[in-house]
C-alpha positions as CSV (number, residue, x, y, z in Angstrom):
1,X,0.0,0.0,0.0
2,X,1.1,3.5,-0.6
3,X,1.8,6.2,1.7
4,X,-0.6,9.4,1.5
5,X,1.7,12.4,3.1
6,X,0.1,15.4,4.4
7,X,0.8,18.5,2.2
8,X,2.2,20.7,5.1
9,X,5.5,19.7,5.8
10,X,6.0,17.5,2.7
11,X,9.0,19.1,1.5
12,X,11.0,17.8,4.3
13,X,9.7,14.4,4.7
14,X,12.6,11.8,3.8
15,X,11.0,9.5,1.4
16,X,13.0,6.5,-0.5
17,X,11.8,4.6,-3.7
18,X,12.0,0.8,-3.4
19,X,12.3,0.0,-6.9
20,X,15.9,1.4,-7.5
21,X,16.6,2.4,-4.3
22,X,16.6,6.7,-4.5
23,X,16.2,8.3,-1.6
24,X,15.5,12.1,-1.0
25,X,13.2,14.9,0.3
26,X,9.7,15.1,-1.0
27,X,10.9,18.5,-2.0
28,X,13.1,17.0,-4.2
29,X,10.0,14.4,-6.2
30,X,7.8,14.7,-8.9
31,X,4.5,15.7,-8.1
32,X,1.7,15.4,-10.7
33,X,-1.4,17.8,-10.1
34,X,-4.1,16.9,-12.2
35,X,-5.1,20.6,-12.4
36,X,-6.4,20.5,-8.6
37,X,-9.3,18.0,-9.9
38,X,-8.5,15.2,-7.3
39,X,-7.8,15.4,-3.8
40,X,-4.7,13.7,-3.9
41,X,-1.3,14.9,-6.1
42,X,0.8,11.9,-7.0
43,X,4.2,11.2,-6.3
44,X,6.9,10.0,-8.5
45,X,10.2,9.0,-7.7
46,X,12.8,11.4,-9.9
47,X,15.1,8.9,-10.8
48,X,13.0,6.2,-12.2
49,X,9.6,7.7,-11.9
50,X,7.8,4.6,-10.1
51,X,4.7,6.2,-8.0
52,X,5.5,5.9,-4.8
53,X,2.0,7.4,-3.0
54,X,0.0,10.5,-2.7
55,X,0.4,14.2,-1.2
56,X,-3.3,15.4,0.3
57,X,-4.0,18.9,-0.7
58,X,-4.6,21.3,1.9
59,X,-7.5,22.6,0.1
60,X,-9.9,19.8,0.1
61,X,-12.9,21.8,-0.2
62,X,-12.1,23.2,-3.7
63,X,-10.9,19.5,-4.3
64,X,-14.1,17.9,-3.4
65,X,-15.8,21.0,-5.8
66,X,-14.0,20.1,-8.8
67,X,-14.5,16.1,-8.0
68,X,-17.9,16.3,-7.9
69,X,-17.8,18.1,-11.1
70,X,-16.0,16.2,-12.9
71,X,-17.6,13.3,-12.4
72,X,-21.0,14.6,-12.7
73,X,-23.7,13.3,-14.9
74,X,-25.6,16.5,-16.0
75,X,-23.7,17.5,-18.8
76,X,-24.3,21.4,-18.1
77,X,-23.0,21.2,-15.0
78,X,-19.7,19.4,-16.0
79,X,-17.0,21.5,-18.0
80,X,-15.9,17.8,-19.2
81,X,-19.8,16.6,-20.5
């Protein structure tokens, strides 16, 4: 299972990849945002880019907004419909 890190205080968490071993500061990852429409932003290792679990974002209001948009079934009510 993978970890889900808090958002605040990310940057210094120590976090180590255990498919080829990198280890680091989650300032130092890759973090994919998929433009704020999920609650959670992936994390990538930098060196081979396996995922290796989630960053919550602090907002989870706006979060839940989009989610619920986005996966809507009115097609007025979702910019994706």
């Amino acid at each position: 299972m993978q970890k889900v890190y808090n958002e605040r205080g990310f940057d210094d968490e120590i976090i180590k990849c255990g498919r080829c071993g990198w280890e680091g500061s989650g300032y130092d990852v890759n973090i994919i945002d998929l433009y704020g429409l999920s609650k959670v932003k992936e994390v990538h290792c930098p060196s081979c880019d396996s995922y290796l679990g989630g960053v919550q974002n602090a907002d989870s209001k706006i979060a839940d907004r989009n989610e619920r948009l986005f996966n809507s079934n009115d097609p007025f009510g979702n910019q994706f419909g």
